[in-house]
C-alpha positions in Angstrom: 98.9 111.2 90.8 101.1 110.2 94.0 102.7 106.5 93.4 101.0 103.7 95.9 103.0 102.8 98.2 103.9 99.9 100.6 105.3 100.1 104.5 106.8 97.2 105.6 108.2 96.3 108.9 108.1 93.8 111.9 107.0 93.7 115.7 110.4 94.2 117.2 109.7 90.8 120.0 109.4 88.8 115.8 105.7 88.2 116.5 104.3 89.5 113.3 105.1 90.7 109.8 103.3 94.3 108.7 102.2 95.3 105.4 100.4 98.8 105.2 99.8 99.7 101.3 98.3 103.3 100.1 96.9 101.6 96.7 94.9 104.3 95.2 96.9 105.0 92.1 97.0 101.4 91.1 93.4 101.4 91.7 92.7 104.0 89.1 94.5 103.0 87.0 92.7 99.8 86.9 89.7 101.9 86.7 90.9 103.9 83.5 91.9 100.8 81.9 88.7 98.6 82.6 86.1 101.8 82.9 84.2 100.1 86.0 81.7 100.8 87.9 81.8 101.6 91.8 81.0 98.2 93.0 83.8 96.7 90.1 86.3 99.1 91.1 86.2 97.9 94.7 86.2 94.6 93.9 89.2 94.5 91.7 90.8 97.5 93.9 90.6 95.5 96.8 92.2 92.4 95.4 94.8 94.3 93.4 96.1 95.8 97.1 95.9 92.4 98.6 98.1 91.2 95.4 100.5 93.7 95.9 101.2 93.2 99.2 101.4 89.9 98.9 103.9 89.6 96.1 106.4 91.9 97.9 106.6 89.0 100.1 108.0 86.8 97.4 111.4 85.6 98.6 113.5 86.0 95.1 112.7 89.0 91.9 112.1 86.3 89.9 108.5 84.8 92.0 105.1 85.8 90.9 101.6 85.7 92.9 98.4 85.0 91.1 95.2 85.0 93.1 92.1 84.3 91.7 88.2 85.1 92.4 86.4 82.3 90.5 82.5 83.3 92.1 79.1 82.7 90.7 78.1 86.0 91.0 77.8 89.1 88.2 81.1 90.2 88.4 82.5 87.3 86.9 86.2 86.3 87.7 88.1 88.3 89.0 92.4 87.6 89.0 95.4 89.5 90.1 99.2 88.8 89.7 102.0 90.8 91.3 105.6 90.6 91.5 108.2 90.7 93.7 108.6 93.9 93.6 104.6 95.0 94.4 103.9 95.8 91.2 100.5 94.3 90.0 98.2 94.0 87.2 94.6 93.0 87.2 90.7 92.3 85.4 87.4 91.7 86.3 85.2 89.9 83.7 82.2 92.1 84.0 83.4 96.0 84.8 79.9 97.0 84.3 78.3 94.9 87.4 76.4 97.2 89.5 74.3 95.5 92.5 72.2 98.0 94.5 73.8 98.8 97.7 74.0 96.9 100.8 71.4 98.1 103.7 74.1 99.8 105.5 74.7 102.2 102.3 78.0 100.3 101.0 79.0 99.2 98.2 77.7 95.4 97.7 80.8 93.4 96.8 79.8 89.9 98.2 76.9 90.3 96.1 78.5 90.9 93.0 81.2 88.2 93.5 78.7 85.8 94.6 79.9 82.3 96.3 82.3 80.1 94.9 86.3 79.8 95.8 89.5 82.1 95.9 92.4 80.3 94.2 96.4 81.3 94.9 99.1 80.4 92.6 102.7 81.4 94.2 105.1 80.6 91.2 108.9 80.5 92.7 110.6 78.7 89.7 110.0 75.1 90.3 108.9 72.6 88.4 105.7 73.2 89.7 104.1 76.3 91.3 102.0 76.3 94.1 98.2 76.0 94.4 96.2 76.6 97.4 92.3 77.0 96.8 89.3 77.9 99.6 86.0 78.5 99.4 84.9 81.8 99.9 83.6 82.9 103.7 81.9 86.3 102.2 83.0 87.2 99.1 84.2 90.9 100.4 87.6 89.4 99.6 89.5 90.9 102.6 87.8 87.9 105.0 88.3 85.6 102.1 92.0 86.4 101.6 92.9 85.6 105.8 90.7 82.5 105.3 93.1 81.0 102.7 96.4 81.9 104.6 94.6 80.3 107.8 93.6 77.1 105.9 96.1 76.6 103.2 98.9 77.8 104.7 98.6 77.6 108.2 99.2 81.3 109.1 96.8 83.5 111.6 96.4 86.4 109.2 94.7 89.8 109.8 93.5 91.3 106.2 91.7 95.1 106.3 91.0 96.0 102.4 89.3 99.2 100.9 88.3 101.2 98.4 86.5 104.1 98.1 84.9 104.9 94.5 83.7 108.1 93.0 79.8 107.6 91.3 81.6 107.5 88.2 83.9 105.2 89.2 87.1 106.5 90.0 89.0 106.2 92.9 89.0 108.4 95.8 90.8 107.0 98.2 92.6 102.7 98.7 94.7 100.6 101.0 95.2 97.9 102.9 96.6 96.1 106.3 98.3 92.8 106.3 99.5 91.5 109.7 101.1 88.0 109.7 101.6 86.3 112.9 105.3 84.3 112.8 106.1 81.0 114.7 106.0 81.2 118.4 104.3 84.8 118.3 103.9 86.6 122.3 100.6 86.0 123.4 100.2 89.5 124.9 101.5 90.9 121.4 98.8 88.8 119.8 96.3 90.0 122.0 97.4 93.9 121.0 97.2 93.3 117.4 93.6 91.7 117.6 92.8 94.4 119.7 93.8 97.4 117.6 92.2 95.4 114.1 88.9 96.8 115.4 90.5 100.4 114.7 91.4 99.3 110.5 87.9 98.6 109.5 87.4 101.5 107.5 90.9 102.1 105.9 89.8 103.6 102.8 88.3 106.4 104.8 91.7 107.3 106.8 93.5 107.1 103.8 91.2 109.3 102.4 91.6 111.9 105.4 95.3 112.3 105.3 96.8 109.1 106.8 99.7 108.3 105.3 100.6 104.5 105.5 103.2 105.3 108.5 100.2 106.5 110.4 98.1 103.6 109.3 100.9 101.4 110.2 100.8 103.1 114.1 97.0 102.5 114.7 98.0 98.7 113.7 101.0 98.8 116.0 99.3 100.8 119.0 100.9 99.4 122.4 104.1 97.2 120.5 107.5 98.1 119.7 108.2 97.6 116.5 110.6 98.2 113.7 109.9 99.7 110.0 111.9 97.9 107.5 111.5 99.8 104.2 108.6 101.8 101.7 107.8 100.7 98.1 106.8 102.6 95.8 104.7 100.4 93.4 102.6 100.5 90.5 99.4 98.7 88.7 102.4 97.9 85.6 101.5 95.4 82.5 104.2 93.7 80.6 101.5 92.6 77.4 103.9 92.8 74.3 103.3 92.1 70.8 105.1 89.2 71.0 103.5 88.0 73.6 100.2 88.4 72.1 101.7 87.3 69.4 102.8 83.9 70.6 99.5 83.4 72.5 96.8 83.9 68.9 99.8 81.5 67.5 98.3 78.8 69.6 95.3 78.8 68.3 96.5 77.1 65.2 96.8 78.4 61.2 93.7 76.3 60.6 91.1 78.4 63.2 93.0 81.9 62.4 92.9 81.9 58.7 89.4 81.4 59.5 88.9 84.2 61.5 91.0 86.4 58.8 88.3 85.2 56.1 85.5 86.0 58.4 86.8 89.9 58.9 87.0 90.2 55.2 83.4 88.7 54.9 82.3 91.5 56.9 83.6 93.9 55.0 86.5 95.2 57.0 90.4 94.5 56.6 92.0 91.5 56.5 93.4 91.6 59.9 92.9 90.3 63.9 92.8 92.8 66.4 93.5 91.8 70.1 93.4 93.1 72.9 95.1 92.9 76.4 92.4 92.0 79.2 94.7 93.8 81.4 95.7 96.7 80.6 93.3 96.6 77.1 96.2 97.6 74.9 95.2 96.7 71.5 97.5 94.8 68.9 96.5 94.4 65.2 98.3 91.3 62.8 98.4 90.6 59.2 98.0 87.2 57.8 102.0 87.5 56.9 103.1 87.2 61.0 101.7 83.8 61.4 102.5 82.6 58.0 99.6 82.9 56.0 98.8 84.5 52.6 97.4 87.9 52.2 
């Protein structure tokens, strides 16, 4: 499978930022790791690309984006983090949610996220990181995602997600548009963009016949100069380690987990604690020895 990838470049009269992402392989491979359904692959696809995009904005390698779904509906939460370099990694608590479709024949992601807020957690190396949190408009995520930059951090924001899932699943075709408007933006160059955001409402679809993200990134721009800066290539990428999982069962203390080793052997099995990584669902299996316990 092709790499997603990200374009990025600028209105050349500094009115806006443009992000234009071709997200389809990290979709599926969120799909092959979690196994979900249409409506969950959307879900999750669409806030993986929104992740990606918006951790290559980080300012330093060392920066990390988490944002957060926390609704009351069937999916469950939902939470993405990416990286400085676009890379992201992802879950959705229920993979398996599967609302009937919406009247118009689409898939029914509002419904399956439900109401409830969208949380964002920029972590740049201070003491402490950032939170901004906003109540969700329509649980689409797209809408809910230019809502937060508008409300928490002051910027106009134009946010076009998609994804569009084979019946079992898979991904056929993702992406996503993410025009910032910068300090003392031209009105008429304003007016274009908002103009042309009518033409990105089905982006999954032009991805899906042939657009590539430079074309995707000229429907955006119709009418204004501007300048292309670079192309990513990123990646749906987990760093789970042993140690790491490791560390994390560690803090559960030697009380609870010789507990849990006694209650494997009680049913019969080995005496060992299998765990698994909600990300990428990597398993990891421990003996009694690595936290300090007797066989």
């Amino acid at each position: 499978m092709d790499s997603s990838v990200i374009w990025r470049g600028m209105t050349r009269d500094g009115s806006a930022r443009v992000l234009v992402i071709n997200s389809k392989a990290i979709v599926q491979t969120a799909y092959e790791n979690q196994h979900t359904t249409p409506t969950a692959t959307a879900a999750l696809g669409r806030l993986l690309t929104a992740t990606s995009m918006i951790g290559s904005m980080m300012g330093e390698e060392s920066n990390r984006v988490t944002i957060g779904i926390n609704g009351d509906g069937e999916a469950g939460k939902l939470i993405a983090v990416g990286d400085y370099y676009g890379n992201v990694k992802g879950c959705i608590t229920n993979p398996r949610v599967d609302p009937p479709l919406r009247t118009d024949g689409k898939l029914n992601v509002g419904r399956a996220v439900g109401n409830g807020t969208l949380y964002v957690i920029r972590d740049t190396g201070e003491a402490e990181p950032h939170v901004g949190t906003v109540s969700l408009r329509s649980g689409e995520i797209a809408e809910d995602i230019a809502a937060y930059f508008a409300e928490s951090e002051q910027v106009p924001t134009i946010c076009s997600l998609g994804v569009l899932a084979n019946r079992d699943g898979s991904c056929l075709a993702a992406g996503g548009v993410l025009i910032q408007l910068l300090p003392f933006a031209d009105e008429q160059t304003v007016e274009a963009l908002e103009k042309n955001a009518a033409k990105l409402t089905n982006i999954s679809r032009a991805f899906a016949d042939g657009k590539t993200v430079s074309d995707i990134a000229a429907m955006a721009l119709e009418g204004i100069e501007y300048d292309p800066f670079d192309e990513l290539s990123v990646a749906f990428v987990c760093d789970c380690s042993r140690e790491r999982m490791h560390d994390a069962m560690a803090k559960v203390g030697q009380k609870e987990l010789s507990e849990m080793f006694d209650e494997q052997v009680a049913e019969g099995k080995e005496r060992t604690l299998t765990a698994q990584c909600r990300f990428c669902t990597k398993s990891y299996t421990f003996s009694p020895e690595e936290f300090g316990l007797q066989s």
